[in-house]
C-alpha positions in Angstrom: -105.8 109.1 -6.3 -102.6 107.2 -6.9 -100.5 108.4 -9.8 -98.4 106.1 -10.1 -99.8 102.4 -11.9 -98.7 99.7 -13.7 -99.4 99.4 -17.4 -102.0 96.5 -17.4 -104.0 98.1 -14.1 -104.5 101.1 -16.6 -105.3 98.7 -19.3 -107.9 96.6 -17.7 -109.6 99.5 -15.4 -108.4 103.1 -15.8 -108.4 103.1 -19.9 -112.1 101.8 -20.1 -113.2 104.1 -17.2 -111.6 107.2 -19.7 -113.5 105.6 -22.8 -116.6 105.9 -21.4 -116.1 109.5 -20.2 -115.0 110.2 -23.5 -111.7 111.6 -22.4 -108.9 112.0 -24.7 -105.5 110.7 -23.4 -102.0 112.1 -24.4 -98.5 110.0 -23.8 -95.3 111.2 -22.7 -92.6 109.0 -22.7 -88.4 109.4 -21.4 -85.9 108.4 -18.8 -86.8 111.7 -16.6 -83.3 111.6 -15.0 -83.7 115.0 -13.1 -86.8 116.6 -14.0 -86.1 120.9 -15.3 -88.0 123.3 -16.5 -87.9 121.9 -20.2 -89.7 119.0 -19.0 -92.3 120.9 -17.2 -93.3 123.0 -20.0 -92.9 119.7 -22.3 -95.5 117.7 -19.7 -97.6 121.4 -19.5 -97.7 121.4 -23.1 -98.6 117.4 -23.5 -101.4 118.2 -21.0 -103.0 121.4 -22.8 -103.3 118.4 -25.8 -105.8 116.3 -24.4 -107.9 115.4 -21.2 -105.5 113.0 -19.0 -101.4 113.1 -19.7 -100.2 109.9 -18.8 -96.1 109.8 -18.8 -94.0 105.9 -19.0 -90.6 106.2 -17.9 -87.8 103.4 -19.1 -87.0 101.4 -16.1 -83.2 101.5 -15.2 -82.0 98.2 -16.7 -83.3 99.7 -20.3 -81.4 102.8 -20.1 -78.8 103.4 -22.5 -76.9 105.5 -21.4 -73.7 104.3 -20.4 -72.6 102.9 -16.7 -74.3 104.6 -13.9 -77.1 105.8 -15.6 -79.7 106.8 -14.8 -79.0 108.6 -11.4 -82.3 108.1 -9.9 -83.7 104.9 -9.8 -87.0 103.5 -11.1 -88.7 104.4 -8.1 -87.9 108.4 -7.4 -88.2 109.8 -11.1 -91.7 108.1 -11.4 -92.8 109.7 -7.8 -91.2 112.9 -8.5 -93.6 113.0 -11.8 -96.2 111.9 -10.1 -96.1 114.9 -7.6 -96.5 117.4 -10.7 -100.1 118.6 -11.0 -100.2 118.6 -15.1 -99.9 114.5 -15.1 -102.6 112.0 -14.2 -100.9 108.7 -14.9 -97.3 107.7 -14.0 -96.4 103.9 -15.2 -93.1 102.4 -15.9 -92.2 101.0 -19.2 -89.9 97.7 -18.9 -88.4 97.7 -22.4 -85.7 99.5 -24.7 -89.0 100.9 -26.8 -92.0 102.1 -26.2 -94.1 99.5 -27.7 -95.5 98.2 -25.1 -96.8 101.0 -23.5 -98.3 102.2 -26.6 -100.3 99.3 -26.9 -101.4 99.4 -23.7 -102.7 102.8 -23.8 -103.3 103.6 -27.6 -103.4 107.2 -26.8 -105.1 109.6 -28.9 -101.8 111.7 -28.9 -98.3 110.7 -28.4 -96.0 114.0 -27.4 -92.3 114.2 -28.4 -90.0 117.4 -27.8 -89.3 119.2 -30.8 -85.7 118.1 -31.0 -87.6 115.0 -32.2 -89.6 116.7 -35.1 -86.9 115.5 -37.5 -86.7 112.0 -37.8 -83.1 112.0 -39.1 -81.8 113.4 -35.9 -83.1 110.6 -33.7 -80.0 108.4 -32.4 -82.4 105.7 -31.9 -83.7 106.0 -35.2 -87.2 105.0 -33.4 -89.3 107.6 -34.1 -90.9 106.3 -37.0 -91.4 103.6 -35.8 -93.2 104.7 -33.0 -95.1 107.2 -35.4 -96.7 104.2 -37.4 -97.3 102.2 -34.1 -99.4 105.1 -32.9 -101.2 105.5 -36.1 -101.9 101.7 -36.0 -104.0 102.2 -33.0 -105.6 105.4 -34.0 -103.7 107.8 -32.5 -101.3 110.9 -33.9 -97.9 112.0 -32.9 -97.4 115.6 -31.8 -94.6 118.1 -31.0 -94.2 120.6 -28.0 -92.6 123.8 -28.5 -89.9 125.5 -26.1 -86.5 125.7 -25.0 -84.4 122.3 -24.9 -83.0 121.7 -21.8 -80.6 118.3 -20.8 -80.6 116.4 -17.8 -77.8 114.5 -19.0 -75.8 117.8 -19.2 -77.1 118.6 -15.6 -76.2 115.5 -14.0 -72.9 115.4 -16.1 -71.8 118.6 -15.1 -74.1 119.9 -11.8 -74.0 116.9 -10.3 -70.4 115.0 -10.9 -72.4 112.5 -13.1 -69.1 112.7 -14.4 -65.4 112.7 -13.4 -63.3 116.1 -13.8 -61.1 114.2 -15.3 -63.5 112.9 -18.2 -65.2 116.4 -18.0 -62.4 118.1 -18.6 -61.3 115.8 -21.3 -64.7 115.7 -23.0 -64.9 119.8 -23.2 -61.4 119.7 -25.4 -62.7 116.8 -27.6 -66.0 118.5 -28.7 -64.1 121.2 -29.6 -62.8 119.2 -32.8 -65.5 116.7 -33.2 -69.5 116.6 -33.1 -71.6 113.6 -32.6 -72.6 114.2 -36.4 -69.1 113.3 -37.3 -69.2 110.1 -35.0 -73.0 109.3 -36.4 -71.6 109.8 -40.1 -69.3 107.0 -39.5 -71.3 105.2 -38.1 -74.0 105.1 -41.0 -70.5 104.2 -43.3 -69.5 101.4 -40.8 -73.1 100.0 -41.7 -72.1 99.2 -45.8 -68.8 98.1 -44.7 -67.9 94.3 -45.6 -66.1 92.8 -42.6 -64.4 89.3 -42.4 -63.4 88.2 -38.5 -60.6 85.4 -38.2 -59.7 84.0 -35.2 -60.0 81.3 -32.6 -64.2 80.5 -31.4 -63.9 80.4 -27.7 -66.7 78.6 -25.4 -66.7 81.3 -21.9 -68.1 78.8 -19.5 -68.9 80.7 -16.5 -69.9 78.6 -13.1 -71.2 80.5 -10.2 -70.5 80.0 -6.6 -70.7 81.1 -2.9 -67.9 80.8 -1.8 -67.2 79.5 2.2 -63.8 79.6 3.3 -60.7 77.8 2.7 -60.9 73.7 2.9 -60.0 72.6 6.4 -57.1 69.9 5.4 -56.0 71.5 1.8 -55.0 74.9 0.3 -58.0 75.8 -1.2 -61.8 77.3 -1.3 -64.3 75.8 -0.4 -67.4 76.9 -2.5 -70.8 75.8 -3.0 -72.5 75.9 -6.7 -75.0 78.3 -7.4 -75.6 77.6 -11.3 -73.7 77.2 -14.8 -73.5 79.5 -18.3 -72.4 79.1 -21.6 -71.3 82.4 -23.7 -69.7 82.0 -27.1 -66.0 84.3 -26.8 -63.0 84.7 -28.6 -63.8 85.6 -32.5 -67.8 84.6 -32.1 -67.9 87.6 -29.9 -66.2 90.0 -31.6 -68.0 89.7 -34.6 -71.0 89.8 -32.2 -70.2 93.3 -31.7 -69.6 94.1 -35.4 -72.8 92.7 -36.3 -74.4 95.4 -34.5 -72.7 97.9 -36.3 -72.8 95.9 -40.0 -74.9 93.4 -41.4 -72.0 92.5 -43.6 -70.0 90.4 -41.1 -68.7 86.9 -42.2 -66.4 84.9 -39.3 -63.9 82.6 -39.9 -62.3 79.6 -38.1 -61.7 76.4 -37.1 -63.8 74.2 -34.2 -64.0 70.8 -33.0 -66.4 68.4 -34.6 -68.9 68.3 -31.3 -72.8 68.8 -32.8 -74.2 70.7 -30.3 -71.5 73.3 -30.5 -72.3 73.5 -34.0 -75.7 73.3 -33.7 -75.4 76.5 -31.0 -73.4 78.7 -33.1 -75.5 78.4 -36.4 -78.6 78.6 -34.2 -77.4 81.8 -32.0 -75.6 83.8 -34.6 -76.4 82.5 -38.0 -79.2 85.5 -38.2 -76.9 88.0 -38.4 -73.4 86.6 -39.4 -72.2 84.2 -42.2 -70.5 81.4 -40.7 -67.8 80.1 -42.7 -66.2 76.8 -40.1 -63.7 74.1 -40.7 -64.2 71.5 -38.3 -61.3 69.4 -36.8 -62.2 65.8 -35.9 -58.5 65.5 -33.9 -59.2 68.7 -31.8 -61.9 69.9 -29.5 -63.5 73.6 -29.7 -61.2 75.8 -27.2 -63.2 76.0 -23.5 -62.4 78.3 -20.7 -64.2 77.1 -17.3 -63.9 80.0 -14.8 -65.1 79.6 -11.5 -67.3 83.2 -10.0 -68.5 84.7 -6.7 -70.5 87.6 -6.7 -69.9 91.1 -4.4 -72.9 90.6 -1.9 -73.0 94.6 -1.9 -72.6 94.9 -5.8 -73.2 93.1 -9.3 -69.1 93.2 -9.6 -67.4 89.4 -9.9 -64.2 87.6 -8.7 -62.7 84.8 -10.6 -61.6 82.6 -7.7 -60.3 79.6 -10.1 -59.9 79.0 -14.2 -59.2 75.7 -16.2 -59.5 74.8 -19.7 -59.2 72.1 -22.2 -56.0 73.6 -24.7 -54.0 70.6 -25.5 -50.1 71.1 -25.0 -49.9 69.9 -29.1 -52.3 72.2 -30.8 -51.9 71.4 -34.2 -54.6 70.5 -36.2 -54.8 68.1 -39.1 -52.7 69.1 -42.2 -55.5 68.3 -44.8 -58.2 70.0 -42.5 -55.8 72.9 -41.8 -55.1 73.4 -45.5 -58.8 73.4 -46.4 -59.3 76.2 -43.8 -56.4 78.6 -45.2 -57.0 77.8 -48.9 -60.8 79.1 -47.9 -59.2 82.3 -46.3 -57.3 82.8 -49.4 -60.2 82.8 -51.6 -62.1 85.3 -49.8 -60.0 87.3 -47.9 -59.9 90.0 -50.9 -63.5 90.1 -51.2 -63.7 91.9 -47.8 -63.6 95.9 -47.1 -61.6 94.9 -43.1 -60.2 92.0 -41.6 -60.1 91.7 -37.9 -57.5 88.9 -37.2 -58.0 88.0 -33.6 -54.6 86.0 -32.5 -55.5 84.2 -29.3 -52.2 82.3 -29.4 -54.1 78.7 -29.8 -52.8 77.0 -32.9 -54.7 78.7 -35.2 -52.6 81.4 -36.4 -49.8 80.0 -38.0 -46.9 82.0 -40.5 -48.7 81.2 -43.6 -51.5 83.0 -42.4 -49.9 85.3 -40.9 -48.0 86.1 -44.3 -51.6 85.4 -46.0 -53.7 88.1 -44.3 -50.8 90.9 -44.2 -50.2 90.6 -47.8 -53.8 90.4 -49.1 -56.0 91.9 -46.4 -57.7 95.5 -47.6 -57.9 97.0 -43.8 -56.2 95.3 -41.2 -57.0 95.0 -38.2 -54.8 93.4 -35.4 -55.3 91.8 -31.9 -52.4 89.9 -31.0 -53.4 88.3 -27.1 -51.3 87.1 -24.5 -52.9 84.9 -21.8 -51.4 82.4 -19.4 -51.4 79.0 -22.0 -48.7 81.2 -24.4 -47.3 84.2 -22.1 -44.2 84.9 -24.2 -44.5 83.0 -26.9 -47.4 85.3 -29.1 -45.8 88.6 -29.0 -47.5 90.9 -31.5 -43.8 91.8 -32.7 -44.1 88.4 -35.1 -46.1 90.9 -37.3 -45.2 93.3 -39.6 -48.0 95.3 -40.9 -51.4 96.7 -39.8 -53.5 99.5 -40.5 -54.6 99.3 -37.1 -54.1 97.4 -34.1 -54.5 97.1 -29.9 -53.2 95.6 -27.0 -52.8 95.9 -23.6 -50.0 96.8 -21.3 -48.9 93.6 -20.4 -48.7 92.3 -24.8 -46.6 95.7 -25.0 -44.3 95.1 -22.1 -43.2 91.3 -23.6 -43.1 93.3 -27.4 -40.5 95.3 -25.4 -39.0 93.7 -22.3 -36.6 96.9 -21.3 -36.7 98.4 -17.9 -36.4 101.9 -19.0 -38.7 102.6 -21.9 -41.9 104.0 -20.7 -45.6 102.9 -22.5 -45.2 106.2 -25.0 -41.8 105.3 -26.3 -43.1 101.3 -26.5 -45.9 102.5 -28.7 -44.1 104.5 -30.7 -41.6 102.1 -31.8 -44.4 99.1 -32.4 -46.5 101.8 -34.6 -43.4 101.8 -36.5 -42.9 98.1 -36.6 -46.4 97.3 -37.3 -46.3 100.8 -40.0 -49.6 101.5 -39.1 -52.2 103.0 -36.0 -53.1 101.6 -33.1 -54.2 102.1 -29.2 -53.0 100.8 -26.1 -55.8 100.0 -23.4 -54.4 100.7 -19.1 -57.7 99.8 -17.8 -59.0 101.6 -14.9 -56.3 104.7 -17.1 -58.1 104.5 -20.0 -56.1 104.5 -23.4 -54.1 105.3 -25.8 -54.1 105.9 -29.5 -51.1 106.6 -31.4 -51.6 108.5 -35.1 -47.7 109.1 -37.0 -46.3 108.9 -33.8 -48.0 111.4 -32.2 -50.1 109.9 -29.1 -53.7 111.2 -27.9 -55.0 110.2 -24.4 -58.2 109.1 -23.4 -59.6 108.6 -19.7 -61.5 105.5 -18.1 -65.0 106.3 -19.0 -66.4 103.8 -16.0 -64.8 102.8 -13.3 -67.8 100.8 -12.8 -67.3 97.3 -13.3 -69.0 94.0 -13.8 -66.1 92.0 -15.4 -63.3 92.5 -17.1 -62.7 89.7 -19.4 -64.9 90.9 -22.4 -63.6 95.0 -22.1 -60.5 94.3 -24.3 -62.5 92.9 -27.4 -65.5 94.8 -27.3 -62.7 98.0 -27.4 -61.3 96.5 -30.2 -64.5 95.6 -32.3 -65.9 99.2 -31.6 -62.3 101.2 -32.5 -61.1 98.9 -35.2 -64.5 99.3 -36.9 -64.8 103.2 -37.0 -61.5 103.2 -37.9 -62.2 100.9 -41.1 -64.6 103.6 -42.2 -62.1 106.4 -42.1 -62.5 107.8 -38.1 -59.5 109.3 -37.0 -57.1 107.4 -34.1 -58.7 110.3 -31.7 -62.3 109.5 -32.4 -61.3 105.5 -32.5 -59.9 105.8 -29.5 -62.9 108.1 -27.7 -65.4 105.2 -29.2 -63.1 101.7 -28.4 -63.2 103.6 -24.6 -67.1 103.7 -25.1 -67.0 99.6 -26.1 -64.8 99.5 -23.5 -67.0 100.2 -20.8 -69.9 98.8 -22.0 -68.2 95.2 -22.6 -66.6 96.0 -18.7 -70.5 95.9 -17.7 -71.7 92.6 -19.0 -70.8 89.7 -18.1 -68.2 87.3 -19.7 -69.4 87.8 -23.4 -73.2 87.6 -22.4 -74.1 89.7 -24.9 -73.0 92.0 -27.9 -72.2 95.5 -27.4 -74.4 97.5 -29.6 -74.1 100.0 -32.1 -77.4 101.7 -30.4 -75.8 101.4 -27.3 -72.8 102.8 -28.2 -74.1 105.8 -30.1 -76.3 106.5 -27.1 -73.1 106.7 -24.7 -71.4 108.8 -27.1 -73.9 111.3 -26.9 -73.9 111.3 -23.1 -70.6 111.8 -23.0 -70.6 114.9 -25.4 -73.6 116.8 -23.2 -71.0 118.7 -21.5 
């Protein structure tokens, strides 16, 4: 008999085959990274329950649990399952729940480990869920009893699932922190009131294959696979916050074009309040990058970038006035303000001045990229409560030869009188509390694309921070943004708080 079937085979044949036996049917359901001895006597346990044990496993794509997980593929935890003798059925579920697969089975029991007897201590917060879903279709959820074993811990520690460096680094952080602490805040960040200002950014990504070089010019030559459309700058980081809040309000100015209206109310109206100005004189900011594709890998190169930022960026006076006198009026009604400075017109003294002197929380991004290279240093502010930037923004905030990263942070934490963390990429980051400076490793070196890594560490530090986490724990949970936004593409899609919370968890299973 073959184990090993897909869910609607057992729906249509297998299910009505066990219904007129009159065999009961009990459901397993996990990732089943590297099976152990905990999930044998969990799937011995299942079995002892009913007649036939039938055990889904989350196909790769759906795991959350950080870059590089899960270990095995799809194909060899689903055959090593099958080859125990306690289970009948092995299927694979393809979504981020179990939903499907209980629908498709309605089994008479559905097994958790006991870790999962209370509902509170579920990361996913899912097991009620799943509970009532069960219940819907006449079934009952039930427990196993035994010791709890990890194969996250295995593979993080037995099998270099992670680096030494990360290992080592992760061992000293539990010793002052628990994921209790990091779930606390995050339960906080979820009543928080959060107002995003900055420049709405259109990420137009076009894909190609690229040739060779052109045979008469100095250039590729590339043919074009197909085109997409992500909303960045501000849209995206309050993208990520409205994961974590469902108290996000973004504010800014765009051009007076319908369908790009029409898109933003229509794609993140249902979980953010849009509060726009629209300029009639300028058009909504646009950055056209040009892609190939690793053939070995899903990693991108950026072969060629244009975009439509006028050299005169000011906007109308009238337009412009209704936009700050708006800011003005709300600005105080707001627990943070993350004031994202893309260096495009939008930011001007007067708001500068505005959001320092009336914001609760601040929260600063001050960007260079190559339209203002020099000319937004994050030196023109004074005060933040937090902020980040990269090495490059702290290099122009202090252009000297002979003062190292530590000494540059140092003195812009005094400037700015407040926290903040300094991302090095592929080096990881640093956060800086009364001068004194914690360092965090890379926790991927797995990478899809760079361009959305920065904001999605700020969104996911700056926010914990807001509700009262520690530079140390800010910095451990921008990293985790960090790597998540360095593993989709462009600004694709949000990083979420699930997500997030998931990795952290991982990464503490040392």
């Amino acid at each position: 008999m073959d184990k090993i079937v897909s869910k609607e085979v057992f729906q249509e044949k297998i299910k009505k085959e066990l219904n007129d036996e009159g065999k009961t049917i009990a459901l397993c359901h996990g990732v089943f990274d590297l099976l152990h001895p905990g999930h044998i006597i969990h799937l011995e346990q299942a079995k002892e329950m009913a007649d036939v044990l039938v055990v889904s496993v989350t196909a790769a794509k759906y795991v959350r649990k950080g870059p590089g997980r899960p270990y095995f593929d799809d194909e060899m935890r689903m055959k090593v399952l099958a080859a125990l003798e306690c289970v009948d059925y092995v299927m694979l579920s393809e979504g981020y729940t179990v939903d499907d697969i209980i629908e498709s089975i309605e089994p008479d029991i559905y097994v958790k480990g006991e870790e999962y007897a209370k509902a509170e201590d579920d990361i996913t917060g899912k097991i009620i869920e799943e509970k009532a879903l069960v219940e819907k279709h006449g079934g009952r959820i039930g427990f196993t009893t035994g010791q709890v074993f990890s194969s996250t811990k295995l593979i993080n520690i037995a099998m270099a699932g992670l680096s030494d460096e990360v290992r080592l680094f992760m061992e000293d952080f539990k010793t002052r922190h628990t994921m209790k602490e990091i779930r606390d805040y995050a339960d906080r960040i979820s009543n928080l009131k959060v107002l995003v200002v900055g420049d709405v950014i259109i990420d137009k990504y076009t894909y190609c294959n690229v040739q060779g070089m052109m045979s008469k010019d100095m250039g590729y030559s590339a043919r074009l696979s197909h085109t997409e459309e992500y909303f960045g700058g501000s849209a995206a980081i309050a993208r990520h916050l409205a994961t974590f809040t469902n108290h996000v309000t973004l504010m800014s100015m765009i051009g007076n074009e319908e369908e790009i209206r029409l898109r933003l109310f229509d794609e993140l109206a249902d979980k953010i309040r849009l509060k726009l100005t629209y300029s009639k004189k300028l058009s909504t900011i646009v950055k056209h990058r040009y892609l190939t594709r690793n053939e070995k890998r899903e990693e991108y190169k950026k072969i060629f970038a244009i975009n439509n930022i006028p050299d005169d960026i000011r906007y109308e006076a009238d337009v412009y006035a209704e936009f700050k006198r708006e800011l003005k009026e709300k600005i105080r009604d707001f627990d943070a303000v993350f004031l994202c400075d893309f260096g495009h017109g939008l930011i001007d003294r007067e708001i500068i001045n505005l959001v320092q002197e009336n914001a609760k929380y601040l929260i600063l991004n001050c960007q260079t990229n190559s339209t203002n290279k020099g000319l937004n240093v994050i030196t023109k502010y004074n005060r933040a409560d937090v902020f980040t930037l990269d090495q490059q923004e702290l290099k122009l905030a202090f252009p000297e030869f002979s003062m190292d990263e530590r000494t540059s942070l140092k003195k812009l934490a005094c400037h700015l009188k407040g926290n903040g963390w300094l991302t090095r990429g592929s080096k990881g980051a640093y956060g800086i509390h009364v001068q004194e400076i914690h360092e965090c490793p890379a926790f991927t070196l797995s990478v899809k694309d760079t361009i959305g890594a920065g904001d999605a560490f700020f969104a996911t530090a700056g926010i914990f921070a807001a509700a009262g986490a520690s530079v140390e724990v800010g910095t451990f949970m921008g990293n985790i943004g960090g790597a998540l936004g360095a593993n989709i593409v462009g600004n694709k899609e949000a990083v979420e708080k699930i997500n997030a919370l998931k990795y952290a968890s991982t990464l503490m299973n040392v």
